[in-house]
SEPA-342085 format. One record per residue (C-alpha): x negated, y negated, z negated. Coordinates in steps of 0.25 Angstrom, whole numbers, padded with zeros to 4 digits, always signed. Each point is the difference from the previous one (the first is absolute). Layout:
<rs>
XYZ
...
</rs>
This chain:
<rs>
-0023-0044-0111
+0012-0010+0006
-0010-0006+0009
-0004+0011+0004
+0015+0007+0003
+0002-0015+0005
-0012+0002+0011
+0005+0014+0004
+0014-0003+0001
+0000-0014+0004
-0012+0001+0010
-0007+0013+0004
+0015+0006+0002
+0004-0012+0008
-0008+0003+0013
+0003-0014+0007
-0006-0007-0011
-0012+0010-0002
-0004-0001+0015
+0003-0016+0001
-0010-0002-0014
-0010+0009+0007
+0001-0008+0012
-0001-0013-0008
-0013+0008-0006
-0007+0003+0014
+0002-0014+0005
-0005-0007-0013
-0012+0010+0001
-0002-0005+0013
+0001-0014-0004
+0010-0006+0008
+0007-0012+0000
+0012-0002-0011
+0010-0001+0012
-0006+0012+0008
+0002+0008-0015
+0014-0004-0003
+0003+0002+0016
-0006+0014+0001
+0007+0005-0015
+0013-0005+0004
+0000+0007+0014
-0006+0010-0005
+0012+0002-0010
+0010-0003+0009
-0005+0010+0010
+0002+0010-0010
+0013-0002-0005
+0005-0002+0015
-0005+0013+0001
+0008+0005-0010
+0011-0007+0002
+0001+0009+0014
-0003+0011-0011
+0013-0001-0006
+0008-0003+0010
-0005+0014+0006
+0001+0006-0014
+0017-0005-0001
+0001+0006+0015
-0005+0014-0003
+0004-0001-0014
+0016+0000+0008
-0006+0011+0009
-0006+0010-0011
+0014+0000-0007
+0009+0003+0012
-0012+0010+0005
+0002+0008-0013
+0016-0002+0002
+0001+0001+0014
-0010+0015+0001
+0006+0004-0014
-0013+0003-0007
-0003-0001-0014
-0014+0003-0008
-0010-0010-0004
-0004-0013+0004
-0015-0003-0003
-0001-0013-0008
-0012-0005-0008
+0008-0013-0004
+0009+0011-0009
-0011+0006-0005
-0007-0013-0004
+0012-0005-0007
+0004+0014-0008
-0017-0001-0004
+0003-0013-0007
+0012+0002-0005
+0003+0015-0006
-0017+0002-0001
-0002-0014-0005
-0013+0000+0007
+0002-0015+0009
-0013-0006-0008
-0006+0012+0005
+0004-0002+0014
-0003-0017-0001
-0014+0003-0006
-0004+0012+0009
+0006-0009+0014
-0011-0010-0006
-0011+0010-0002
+0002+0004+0014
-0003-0012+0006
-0011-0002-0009
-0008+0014+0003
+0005-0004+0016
-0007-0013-0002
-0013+0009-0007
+0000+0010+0010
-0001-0009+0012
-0010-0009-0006
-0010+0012-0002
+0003+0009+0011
+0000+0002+0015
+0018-0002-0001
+0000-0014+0001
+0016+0001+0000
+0010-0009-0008
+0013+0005-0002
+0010-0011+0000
+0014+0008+0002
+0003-0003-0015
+0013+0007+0001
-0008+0015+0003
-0010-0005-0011
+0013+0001-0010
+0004+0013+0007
-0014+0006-0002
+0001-0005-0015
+0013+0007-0001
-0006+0014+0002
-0014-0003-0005
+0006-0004-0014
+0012+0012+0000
-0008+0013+0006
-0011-0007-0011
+0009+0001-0011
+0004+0013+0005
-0014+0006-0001
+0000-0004-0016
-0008-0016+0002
+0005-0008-0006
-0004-0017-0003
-0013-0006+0004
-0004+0015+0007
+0013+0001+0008
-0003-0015+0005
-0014+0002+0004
+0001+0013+0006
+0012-0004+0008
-0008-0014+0003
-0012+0007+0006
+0010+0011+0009
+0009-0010+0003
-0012-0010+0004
-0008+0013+0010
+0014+0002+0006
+0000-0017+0002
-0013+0000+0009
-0001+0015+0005
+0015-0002+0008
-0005-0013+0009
-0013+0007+0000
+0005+0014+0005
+0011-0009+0010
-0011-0008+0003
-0006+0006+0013
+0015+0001+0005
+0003-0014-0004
-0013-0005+0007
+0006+0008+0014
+0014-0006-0002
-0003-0015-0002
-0013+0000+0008
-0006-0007-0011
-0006+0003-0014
+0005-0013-0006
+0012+0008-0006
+0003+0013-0008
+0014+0007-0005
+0004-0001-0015
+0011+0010+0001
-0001+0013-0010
+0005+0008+0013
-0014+0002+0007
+0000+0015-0001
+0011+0001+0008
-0004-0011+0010
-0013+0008+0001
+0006+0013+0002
+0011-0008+0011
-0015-0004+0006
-0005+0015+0001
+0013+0005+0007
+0000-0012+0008
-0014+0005+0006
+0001+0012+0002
+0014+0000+0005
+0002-0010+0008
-0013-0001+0009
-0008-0009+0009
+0011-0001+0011
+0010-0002-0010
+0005-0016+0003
+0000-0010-0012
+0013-0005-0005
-0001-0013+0002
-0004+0003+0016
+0012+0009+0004
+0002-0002+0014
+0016-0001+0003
+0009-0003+0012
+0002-0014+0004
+0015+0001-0005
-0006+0004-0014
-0011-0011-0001
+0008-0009-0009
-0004+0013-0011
-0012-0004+0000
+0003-0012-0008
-0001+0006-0015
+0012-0006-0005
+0009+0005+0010
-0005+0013-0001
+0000+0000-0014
+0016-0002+0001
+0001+0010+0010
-0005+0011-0008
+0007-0005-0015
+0014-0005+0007
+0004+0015+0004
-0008+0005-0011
+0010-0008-0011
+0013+0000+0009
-0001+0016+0000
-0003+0001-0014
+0011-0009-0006
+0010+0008+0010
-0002+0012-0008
-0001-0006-0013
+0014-0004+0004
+0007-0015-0003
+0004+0005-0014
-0014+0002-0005
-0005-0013+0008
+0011-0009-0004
-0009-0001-0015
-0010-0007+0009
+0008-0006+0013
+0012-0006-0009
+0012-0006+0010
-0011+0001+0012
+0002+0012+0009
-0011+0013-0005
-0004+0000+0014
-0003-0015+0003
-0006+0000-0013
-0010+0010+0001
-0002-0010+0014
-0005-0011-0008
-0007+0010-0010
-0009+0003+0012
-0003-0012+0004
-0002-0006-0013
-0012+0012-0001
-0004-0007+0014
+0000-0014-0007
-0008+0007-0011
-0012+0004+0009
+0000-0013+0007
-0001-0007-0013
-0012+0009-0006
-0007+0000+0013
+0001-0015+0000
-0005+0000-0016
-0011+0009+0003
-0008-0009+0012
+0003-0012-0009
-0008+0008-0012
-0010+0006+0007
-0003-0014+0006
-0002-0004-0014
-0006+0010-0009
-0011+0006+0009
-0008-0014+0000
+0003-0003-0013
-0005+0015-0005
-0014-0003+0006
-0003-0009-0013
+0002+0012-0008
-0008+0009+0009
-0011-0008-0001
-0001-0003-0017
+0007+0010-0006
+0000+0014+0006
-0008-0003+0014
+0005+0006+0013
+0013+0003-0008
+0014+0000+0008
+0015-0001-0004
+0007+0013-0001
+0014-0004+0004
+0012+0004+0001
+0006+0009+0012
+0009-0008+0007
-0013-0009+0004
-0004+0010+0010
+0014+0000+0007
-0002-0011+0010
-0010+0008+0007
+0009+0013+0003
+0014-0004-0001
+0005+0009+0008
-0007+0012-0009
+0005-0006-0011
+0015+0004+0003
-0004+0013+0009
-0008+0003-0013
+0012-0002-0009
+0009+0006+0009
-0010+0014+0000
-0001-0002-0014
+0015+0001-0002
+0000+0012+0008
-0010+0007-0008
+0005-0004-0013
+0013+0006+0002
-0006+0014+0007
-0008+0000-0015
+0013-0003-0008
+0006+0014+0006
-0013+0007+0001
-0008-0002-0012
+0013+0005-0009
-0001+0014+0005
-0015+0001-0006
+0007-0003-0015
-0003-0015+0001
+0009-0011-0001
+0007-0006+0009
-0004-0014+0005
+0009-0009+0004
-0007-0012+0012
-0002-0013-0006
+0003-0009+0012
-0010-0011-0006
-0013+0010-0001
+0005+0004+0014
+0000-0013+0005
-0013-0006-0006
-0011+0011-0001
+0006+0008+0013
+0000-0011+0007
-0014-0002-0006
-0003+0015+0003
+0006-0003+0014
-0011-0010+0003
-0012+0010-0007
+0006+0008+0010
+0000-0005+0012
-0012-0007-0001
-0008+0014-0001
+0010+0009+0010
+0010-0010+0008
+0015+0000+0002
-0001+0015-0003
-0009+0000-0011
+0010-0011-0007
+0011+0010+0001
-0006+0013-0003
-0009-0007-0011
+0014-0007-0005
+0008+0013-0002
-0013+0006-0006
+0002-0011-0008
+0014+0002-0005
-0002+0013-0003
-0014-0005-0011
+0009-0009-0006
+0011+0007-0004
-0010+0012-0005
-0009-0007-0008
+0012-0008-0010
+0006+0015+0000
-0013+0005-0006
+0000-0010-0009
+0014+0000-0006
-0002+0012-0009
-0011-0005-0007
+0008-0014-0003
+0009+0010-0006
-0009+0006-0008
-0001-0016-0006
+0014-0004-0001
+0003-0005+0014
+0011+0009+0004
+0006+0000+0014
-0012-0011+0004
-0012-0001+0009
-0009-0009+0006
-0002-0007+0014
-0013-0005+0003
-0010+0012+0002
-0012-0005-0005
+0008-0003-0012
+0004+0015-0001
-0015+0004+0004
-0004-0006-0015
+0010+0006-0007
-0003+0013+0007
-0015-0002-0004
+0003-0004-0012
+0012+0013-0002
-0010+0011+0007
-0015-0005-0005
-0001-0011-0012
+0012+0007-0009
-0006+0013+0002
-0014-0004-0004
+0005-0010-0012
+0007+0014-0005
-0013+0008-0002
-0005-0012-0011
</rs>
């Protein structure tokens, strides 16, 4: 049992080093040289901890942006968050084996499942694969399994979730990257395939790409995606901070002036998607030759189901249209949804960011500039109206005043809550 907790927690939740063994795998498959192996398995790791060091920088940029949100537009409800969920699970439920053994039943039905059917996806955003544990194990204790059952059962949902997502995202992807040497690992896809529907049927065949906007000649230097990048979140973070008002923002800005603070805030985002840009060409450069070796011995014709910021290079301007709409959407479904009896939903800048800016590139790729921002406000609205939805069952467990972000996430604890508990309570 401690190797196994030591596996789980040490490797398979530590996503650089799962993906950098996995490429070390594929290259020794492929039997290539010894300095060609520890070339690719370093590069390949350092790719992906570029990546997320642009991550983090993004995450402590709307982190700021979230609180002085919620200050400066006075809103109070609930803010979705698994990583609560995930930590009251193992503490007051006592159920972290459960969620250790489950994430590593996951991966292993994944692997199953690939090897024996047409999905030939591996999902190696380890961090969603904890998520999806999450709820497997607490909506699985919450139907009345418990040990080994709860562990397989949430293995073998939890595993289908792990190749049906990149398999369902799959054709989109395909369109996106002009490739199929790719798939998404992000337990959002429903809604990006949603964004995808809307996109096509809003947005239209005239309807111009994002990233081919025509402008004046005195507006050319936009097309540069960092500067327009900063010419969409400067303003957005300078008018924020100025409601929230320099008493809020002097928690955050210290002796520095709210205003310029909320400056360099913005542009540390800026710096943020520069540097995960930059980690995602060095890892793809990396890991897509080096997954071949696994294509071709262990699961044939299988491909790497990665995480979602690995498709923003090629739409980076839908990316922040899509996280602008997103916003928009999100906050029309924290005042709507509460006059149906529903909770209220307060935005979480980071899902806004990283799936509506996924979303935005769904979206833009099936209906244009207008399909990205109809698709993204659609979007909003579905994000906010599925962690509502969920929240009174989590009540039902013990999880007052919480819900969850990632909607695939709450699509199997739905399944679970609407079909498996109901079945189980007939025996």
């Amino acid at each position: 049992m401690q190797i196994v907790n030591f596996i789980i927690d040490n490797i398979l939740t530590q996503a650089p080093i799962t993906i950098a063994l996995i490429a070390m795998l594929g290259l020794l498959l492929q039997k290539k040289p010894t300095g060609q192996v520890i070339s690719g398995t370093f590069k390949t790791l350092l790719g992906f901890m570029v990546l997320s060091a642009g991550s983090n920088v993004i995450v402590q940029a709307l982190t700021y942006f979230g609180a002085i949100f919620t200050e400066g537009f006075g809103m109070q409800g609930l803010v979705p968050s698994i990583e609560a969920i995930n930590g009251q699970a193992m503490g007051e439920l006592g159920l972290g084996s459960e969620i250790a053994l489950t994430l590593g039943a996951i991966f292993i039905f994944n692997i199953i499942i690939a090897r024996f059917t047409k999905w030939k996806y591996i999902f190696l955003t380890g961090q969603a694969l904890l998520w999806m544990s999450t709820i497997c194990a607490v909506f699985g204790y919450w139907c009345g399994l418990r040990g080994v059952t709860l562990i397989l059962v949430g293995g073998l949902i939890g595993g289908i979730f792990a190749v049906a997502m990149p398999a369902i995202a799959q054709p989109y992807v395909r369109k996106i990257t002009g490739n199929d040497d790719i798939a998404l690992g992000h337990f959002c896809t429903v809604g990006y395939v949603l964004t995808a529907w809307v996109g096509k049927l809003t947005g239209g065949k005239k309807s111009v790409s994002t990233e081919e906007l025509q402008l004046p000649k005195g507006l050319e230097f936009l097309q540069d995606t960092y500067l327009s990048i900063g010419i969409v979140m400067i303003p957005l973070f300078l008018v924020t901070a100025f409601f929230a008002g320099p008493e809020f923002c002097a928690d955050y800005a210290g002796a520095t002036n709210y205003l310029v603070h909320a400056f360099l805030q913005a542009v540390q985002f800026v710096v943020g998607v520069y540097v995960l840009l930059a980690g995602v060409r060095l890892l793809l450069a990396e890991i897509v030759p080096a997954f071949r070796g696994i294509a071709m011995k262990l699961v044939p014709d299988a491909k790497p189901a990665l995480d979602c910021p690995v498709l923003f290079p090629y739409a980076p301007n839908a990316v922040i249209i899509g996280f602008v709409s997103t916003t928009i959407g999100s906050v029309i479904g924290m005042f709507l949804f509460p006059m149906f009896g529903l909770p209220m939903i307060l935005p979480g800048m980071m899902t806004n960011f990283f799936a509506g800016g996924c979303a935005g590139i769904f979206g833009n790729a099936m209906g244009g500039t207008r399909g990205c921002i109809i698709s993204g406000i659609i979007h909003g609205l579905f994000i906010t109206l599925l962690p509502a939805i969920l929240s009174p069952m989590l009540a039902d467990i013990g999880f007052l005043n919480a819900t969850c972000t990632d909607v695939d996430t709450i699509v199997c604890g739905l399944l679970y809550g609407w079909l498996l508990k109901p079945v189980l309570g007939l025996f």
